[in-house]
C-alpha positions as CSV (number, residue, x, y, z in Angstrom):
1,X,97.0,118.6,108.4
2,X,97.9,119.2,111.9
3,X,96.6,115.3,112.6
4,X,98.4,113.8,109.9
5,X,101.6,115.1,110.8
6,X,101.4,114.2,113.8
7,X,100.6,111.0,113.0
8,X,103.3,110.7,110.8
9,X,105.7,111.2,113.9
10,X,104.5,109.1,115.8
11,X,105.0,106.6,112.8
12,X,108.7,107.7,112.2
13,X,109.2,106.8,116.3
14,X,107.6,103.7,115.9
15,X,109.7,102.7,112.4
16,X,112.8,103.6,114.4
17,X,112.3,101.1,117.7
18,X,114.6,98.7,116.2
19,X,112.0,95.5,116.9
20,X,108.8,97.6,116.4
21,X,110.0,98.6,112.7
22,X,109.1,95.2,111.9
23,X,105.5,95.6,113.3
24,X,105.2,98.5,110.5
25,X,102.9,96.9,107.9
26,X,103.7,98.2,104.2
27,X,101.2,99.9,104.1
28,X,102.4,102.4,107.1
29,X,105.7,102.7,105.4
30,X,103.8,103.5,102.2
31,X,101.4,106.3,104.2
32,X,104.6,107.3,105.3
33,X,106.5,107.5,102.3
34,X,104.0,109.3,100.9
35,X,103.0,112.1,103.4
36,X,106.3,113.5,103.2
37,X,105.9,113.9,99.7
38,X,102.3,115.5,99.9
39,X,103.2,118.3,102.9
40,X,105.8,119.5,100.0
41,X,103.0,119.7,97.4
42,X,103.7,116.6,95.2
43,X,100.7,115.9,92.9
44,X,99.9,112.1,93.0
45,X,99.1,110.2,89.8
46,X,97.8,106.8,91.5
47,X,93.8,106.4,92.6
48,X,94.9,105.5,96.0
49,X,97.3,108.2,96.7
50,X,95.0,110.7,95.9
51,X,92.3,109.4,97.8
52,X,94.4,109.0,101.0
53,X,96.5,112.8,100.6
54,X,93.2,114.9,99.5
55,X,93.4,117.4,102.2
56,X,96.4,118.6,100.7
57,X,97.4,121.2,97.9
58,X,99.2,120.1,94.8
59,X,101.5,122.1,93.0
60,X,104.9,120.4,91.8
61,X,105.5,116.8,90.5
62,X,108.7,116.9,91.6
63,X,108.8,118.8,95.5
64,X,112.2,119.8,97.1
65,X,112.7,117.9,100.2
66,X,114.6,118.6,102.9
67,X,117.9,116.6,103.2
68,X,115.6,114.5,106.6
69,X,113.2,113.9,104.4
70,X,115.3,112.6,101.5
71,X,117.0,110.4,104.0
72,X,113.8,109.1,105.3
73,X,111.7,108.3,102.0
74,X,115.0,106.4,100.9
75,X,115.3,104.7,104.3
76,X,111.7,103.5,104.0
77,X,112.1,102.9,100.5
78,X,114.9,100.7,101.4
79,X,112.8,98.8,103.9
80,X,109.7,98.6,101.2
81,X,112.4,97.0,99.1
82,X,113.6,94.3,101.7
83,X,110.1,93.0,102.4
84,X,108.6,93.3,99.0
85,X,105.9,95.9,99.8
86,X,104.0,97.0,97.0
87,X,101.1,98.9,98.6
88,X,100.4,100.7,95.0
């Protein structure tokens, strides 16, 4: 878990460099999306999300996030929007 979040950093610095956000494929910004949800024990429903969050517990399908991590699965959301992601 330890991994993952710290990959997941290293993901939010690279979706905030201004010109290196747009190297972010849709599929990053749907890992991204996601992890936040599964550290705060969201249950996924898709064959692909539970493959890719496994590791962790499940417990809630609808997790209280903190008001950063509202602010960031809307912000990618946003972005997902803009260039027609649909990763899932």
């Amino acid at each position: 878990m330890l991994i993952a979040r710290a990959g997941a950093v290293a993901l939010f610095l690279v979706a905030g460099a201004g010109s290196a956000a747009a190297q972010t494929s849709c599929y990053d910004l749907w890992y991204e999306r996601n992890l936040i949800f599964a550290e705060n024990g969201y249950c996924f429903q898709t064959d692909l999300a539970r493959r890719a969050f496994a590791e962790f517990e499940c417990w809630t399908r609808n997790p209280a996030l903190s008001t950063y991590e509202q602010r960031r699965v809307d912000e990618i959301r946003d972005e997902e929007q803009r260039r027609g992601c649909n990763v899932n």
